[in-house]
C-alpha positions in Angstrom: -38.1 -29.9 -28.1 -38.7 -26.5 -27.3 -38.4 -24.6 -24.3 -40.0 -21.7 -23.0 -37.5 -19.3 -21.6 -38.3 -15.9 -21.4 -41.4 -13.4 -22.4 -39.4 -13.7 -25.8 -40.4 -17.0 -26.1 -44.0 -16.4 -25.3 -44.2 -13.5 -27.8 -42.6 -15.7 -30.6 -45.5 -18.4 -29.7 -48.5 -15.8 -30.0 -47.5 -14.3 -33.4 -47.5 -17.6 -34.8 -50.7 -18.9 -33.4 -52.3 -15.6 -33.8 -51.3 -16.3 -37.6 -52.5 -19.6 -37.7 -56.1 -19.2 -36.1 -57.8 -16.0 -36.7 -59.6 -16.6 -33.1 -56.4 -16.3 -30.6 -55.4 -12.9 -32.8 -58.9 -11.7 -32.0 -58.0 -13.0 -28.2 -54.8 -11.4 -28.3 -56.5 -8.1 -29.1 -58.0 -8.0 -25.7 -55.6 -9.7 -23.1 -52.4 -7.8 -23.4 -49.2 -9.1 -23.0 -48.8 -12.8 -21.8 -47.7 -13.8 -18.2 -44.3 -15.7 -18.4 -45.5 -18.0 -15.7 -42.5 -20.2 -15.2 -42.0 -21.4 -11.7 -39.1 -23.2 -9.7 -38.8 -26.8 -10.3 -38.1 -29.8 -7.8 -39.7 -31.6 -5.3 -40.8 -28.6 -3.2 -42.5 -27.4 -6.0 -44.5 -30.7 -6.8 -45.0 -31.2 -3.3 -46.5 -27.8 -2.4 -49.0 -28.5 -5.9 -50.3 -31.9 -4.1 -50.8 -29.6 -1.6 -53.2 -27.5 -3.4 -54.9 -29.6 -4.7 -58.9 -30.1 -3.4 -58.3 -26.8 -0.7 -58.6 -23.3 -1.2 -55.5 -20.9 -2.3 -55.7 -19.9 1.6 -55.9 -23.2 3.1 -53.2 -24.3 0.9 -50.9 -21.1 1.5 -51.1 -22.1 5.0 -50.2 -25.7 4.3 -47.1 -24.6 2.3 -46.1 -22.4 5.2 -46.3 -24.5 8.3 -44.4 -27.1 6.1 -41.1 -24.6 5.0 -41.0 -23.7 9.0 -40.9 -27.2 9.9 -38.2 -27.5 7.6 -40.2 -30.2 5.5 -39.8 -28.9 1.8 -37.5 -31.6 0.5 -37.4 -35.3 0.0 -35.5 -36.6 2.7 -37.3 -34.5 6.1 -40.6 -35.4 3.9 -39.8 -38.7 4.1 -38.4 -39.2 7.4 -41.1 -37.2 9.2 -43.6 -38.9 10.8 -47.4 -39.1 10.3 -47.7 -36.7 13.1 -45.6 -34.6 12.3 -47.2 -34.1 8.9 -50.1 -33.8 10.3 -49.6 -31.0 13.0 -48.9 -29.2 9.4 -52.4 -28.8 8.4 -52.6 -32.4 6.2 -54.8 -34.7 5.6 -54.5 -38.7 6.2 -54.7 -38.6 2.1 -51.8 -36.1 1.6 -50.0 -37.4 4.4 -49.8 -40.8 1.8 -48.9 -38.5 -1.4 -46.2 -36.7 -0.1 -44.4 -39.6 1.6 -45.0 -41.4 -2.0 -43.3 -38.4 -3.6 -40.9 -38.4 -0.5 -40.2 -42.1 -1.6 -40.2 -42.2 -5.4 -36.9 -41.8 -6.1 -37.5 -39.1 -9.0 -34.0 -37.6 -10.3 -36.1 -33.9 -11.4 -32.6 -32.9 -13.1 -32.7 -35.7 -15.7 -36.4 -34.7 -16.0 -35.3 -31.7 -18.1 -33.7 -34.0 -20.6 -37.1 -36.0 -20.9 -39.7 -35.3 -23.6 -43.2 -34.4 -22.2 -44.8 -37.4 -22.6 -41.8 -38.6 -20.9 -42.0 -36.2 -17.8 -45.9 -36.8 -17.9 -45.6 -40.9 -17.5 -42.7 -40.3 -14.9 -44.9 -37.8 -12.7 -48.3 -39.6 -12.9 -46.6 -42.8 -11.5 -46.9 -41.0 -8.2 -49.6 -41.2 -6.4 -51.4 -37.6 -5.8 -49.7 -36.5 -9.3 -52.6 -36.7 -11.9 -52.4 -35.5 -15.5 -53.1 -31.9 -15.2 -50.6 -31.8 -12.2 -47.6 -33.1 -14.3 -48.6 -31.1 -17.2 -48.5 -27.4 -15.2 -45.3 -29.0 -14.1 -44.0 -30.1 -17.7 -45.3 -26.3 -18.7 -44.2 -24.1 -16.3 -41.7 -25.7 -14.3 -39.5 -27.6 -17.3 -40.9 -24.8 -19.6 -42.1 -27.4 -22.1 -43.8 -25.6 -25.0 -45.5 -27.8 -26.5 -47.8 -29.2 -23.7 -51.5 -28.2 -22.9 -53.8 -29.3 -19.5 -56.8 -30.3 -21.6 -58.3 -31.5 -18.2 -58.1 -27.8 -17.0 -61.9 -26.4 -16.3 -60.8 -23.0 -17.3 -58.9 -23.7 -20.6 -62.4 -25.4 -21.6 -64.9 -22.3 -20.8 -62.3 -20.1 -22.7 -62.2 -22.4 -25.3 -66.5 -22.3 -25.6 -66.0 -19.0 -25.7 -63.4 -18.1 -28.0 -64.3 -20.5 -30.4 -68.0 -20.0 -30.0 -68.9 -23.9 -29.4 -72.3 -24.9 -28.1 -71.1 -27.0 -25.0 -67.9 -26.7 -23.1 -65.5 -29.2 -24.8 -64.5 -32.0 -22.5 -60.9 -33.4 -22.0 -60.4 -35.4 -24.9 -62.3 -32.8 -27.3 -59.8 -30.1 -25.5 -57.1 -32.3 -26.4 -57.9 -32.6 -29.6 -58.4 -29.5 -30.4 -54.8 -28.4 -28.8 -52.7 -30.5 -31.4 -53.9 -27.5 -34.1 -51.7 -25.1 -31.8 -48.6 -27.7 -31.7 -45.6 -26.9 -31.2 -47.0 -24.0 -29.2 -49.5 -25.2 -27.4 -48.7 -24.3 -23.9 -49.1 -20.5 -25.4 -51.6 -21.7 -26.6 -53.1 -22.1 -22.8 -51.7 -18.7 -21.8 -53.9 -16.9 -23.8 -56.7 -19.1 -23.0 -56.1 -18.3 -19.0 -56.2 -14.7 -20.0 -59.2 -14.8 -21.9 -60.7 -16.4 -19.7 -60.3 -14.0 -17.1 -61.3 -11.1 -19.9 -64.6 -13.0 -20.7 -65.5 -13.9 -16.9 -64.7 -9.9 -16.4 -67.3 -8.8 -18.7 -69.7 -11.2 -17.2 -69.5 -10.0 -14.3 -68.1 -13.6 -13.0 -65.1 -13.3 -10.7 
């Protein structure tokens, strides 16, 4: 299995894909150099993407916040902390339930770099609050997994369209399907697709 590193990596990832489909060289062309992307891994980390999820960047930014001053970014004060207490940070009934079921589940994230992604993906959706696209951003840039793409992902779709020139945004299976061409690099892949994304939407107009 391989593992994203450093922008090395990434660069090694684009020159093959570029070589494979004539579309992502045409991409790359326009995008620049690749964001690395990799984040921390861990509960807080997982914990402060449940967070985000359904809220604006700002709402959720404020979330994360009030939660790291409370002291309330790791398993055990999640899961001691009371309903109250959670909620005086800015969370919901609903998120109040997710991160007490993360709190709770008992997930050893060190052996999770060990796992495959399908694996990590299985082990993380058992939770409730972690859906597929959740686990995978985690399996991408948390574990680094290279080989992993969030077909569910909105974005990655409308680039797709684009790119590739299809008549109707591809749903989440099509996406998926359409990802296992780019294996191993798929997560790549999806960093290219995020920056093309951003190029098209530019010269739209669309921010």
């Amino acid at each position: 299995m391989r593992i994203i590193k450093g922008d090395p990596c990434v660069a090694e990832g684009a020159a093959w894909l570029a070589k494979r489909e004539p579309r992502f060289a045409q991409a790359l062309t326009q995008v620049g150099k690749l964001p690395l992307r990799l984040k921390p891994e861990g509960f807080s980390e997982l914990l402060s993407a449940i967070m985000g999820q359904q809220v604006s960047i700002a709402s959720a930014a404020a979330i994360n916040g009030r939660l790291r001053e409370a002291g309330l970014i790791d398993a055990r004060a999640v899961a001691a902390a009371s309903e109250d207490e959670l909620r005086a940070c800015g969370l919901s009934r609903q998120k109040i339930r997710y991160a007490h079921a993360l709190a709770t589940s008992g997930i050893d994230f060190n052996a999770l770099r060990d796992k495959n992604t399908s694996d990590v993906i299985q082990t993380l959706t058992a939770v409730p609050g972690i859906g597929s696209w959740t686990a995978e951003i985690y399996a991408m840039f948390s574990l680094g997994h290279a080989d992993v793409f969030a077909s569910g992902d909105l974005a990655l779709q409308e680039a797709a369209r684009i790119l590739f020139e299809l008549p109707d945004r591809p749903k989440e299976k099509e996406m998926r399907q359409m990802a296992l061409d780019w294996s191993p690099w798929q997560s790549v892949a999806a960093r290219i697709l995020w920056a093309y994304y951003r190029v098209a939407k530019d010269r739209e107009g669309i921010t």
